[in-house]
Structure formats: structure tokens, C-alpha cells
N, C-alpha and C positions, 0 to 999 in steps of 0.2 A: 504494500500500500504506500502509496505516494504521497508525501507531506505537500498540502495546498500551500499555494503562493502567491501574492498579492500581482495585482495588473502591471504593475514597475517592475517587479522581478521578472514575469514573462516577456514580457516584450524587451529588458534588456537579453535574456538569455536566446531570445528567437531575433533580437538585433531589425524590433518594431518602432519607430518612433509613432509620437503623440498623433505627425500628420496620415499616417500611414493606416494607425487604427483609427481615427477620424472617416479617412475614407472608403477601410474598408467594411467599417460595422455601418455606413450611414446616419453614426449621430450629430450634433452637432460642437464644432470646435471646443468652445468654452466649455460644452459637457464634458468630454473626454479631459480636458488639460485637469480641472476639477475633481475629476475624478480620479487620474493619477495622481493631486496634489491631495487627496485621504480627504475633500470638502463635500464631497456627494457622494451619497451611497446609491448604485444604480438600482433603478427597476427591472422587473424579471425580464424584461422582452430586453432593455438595456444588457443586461449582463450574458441572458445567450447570443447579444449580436457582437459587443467583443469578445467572448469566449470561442465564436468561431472564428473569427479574423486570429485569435490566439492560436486555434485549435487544439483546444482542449472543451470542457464542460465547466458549467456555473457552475456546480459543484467543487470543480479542483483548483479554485480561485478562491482565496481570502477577500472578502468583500466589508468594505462599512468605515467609517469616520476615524478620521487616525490625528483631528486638530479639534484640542481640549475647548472643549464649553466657554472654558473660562476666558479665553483668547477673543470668542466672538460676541457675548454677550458682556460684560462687565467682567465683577469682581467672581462670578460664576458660584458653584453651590461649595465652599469650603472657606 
């Protein structure tokens, strides 16, 4: 079994940039650059269309927010 790994780690080891999975999932720019900066967690149709430009499955991708709360909203919960 294969340890999952985030959209940055794939597309550095398959040597994908930002515009490359831009154009070949169809989504848009700012979504993707966003989404590799850990600021948008994709939706399901989102995430099988760069998982196949990846070629892999949503599943074998770590997904979801990697910039703390507290960065975006004020003094955040602590």
C-alpha cells in the first residue's frame, strides 16, 4: 500500500507545473495555484479532474487546508 501524497509532491515527482495541471484538469488558474498553495480544498469533480491529469485516484492524494485559521481570520481560536 502506497502512502498518499499531496498535489505538490505529485506533480513535482511526474515534473507537472501549476500551468500544465491548469490545463489539463480544465479548472481555473487561481483555483489550481490555490490549491497547491494548501488555501482551497477541492471539490469531488475538482479533485478526480487533477487526479487524472496526475494519474492517479482522489483517493491517493492528500487533500484539504495546510494555512492556519489564525493567518486568515484575526487572532484565530487560541
Amino acid at each position: 500500500m502506497e502512502i498518499a501524497k499531496t498535489v505538490v509532491q505529485l506533480c513535482q515527482e511526474k515534473g507537472i507545473d501549476a500551468r500544465a495541471l491548469t490545463e489539463g484538469s480544465g479548472l481555473d488558474e487561481h483555483r489550481i495555484v490555490a490549491i497547491l498553495a494548501g488555501r482551497w480544498t477541492p471539490s469531488p469533480a475538482e479533485r478526480d479532474a487533477i487526479a487524472a491529469v496526475l494519474g492517479v485516484t482522489r483517493d491517493d492524494i492528500v487533500w484539504g487546508h495546510v494555512t492556519p485559521i489564525q493567518h486568515i481570520y484575526g487572532h484565530g481560536p487560541g
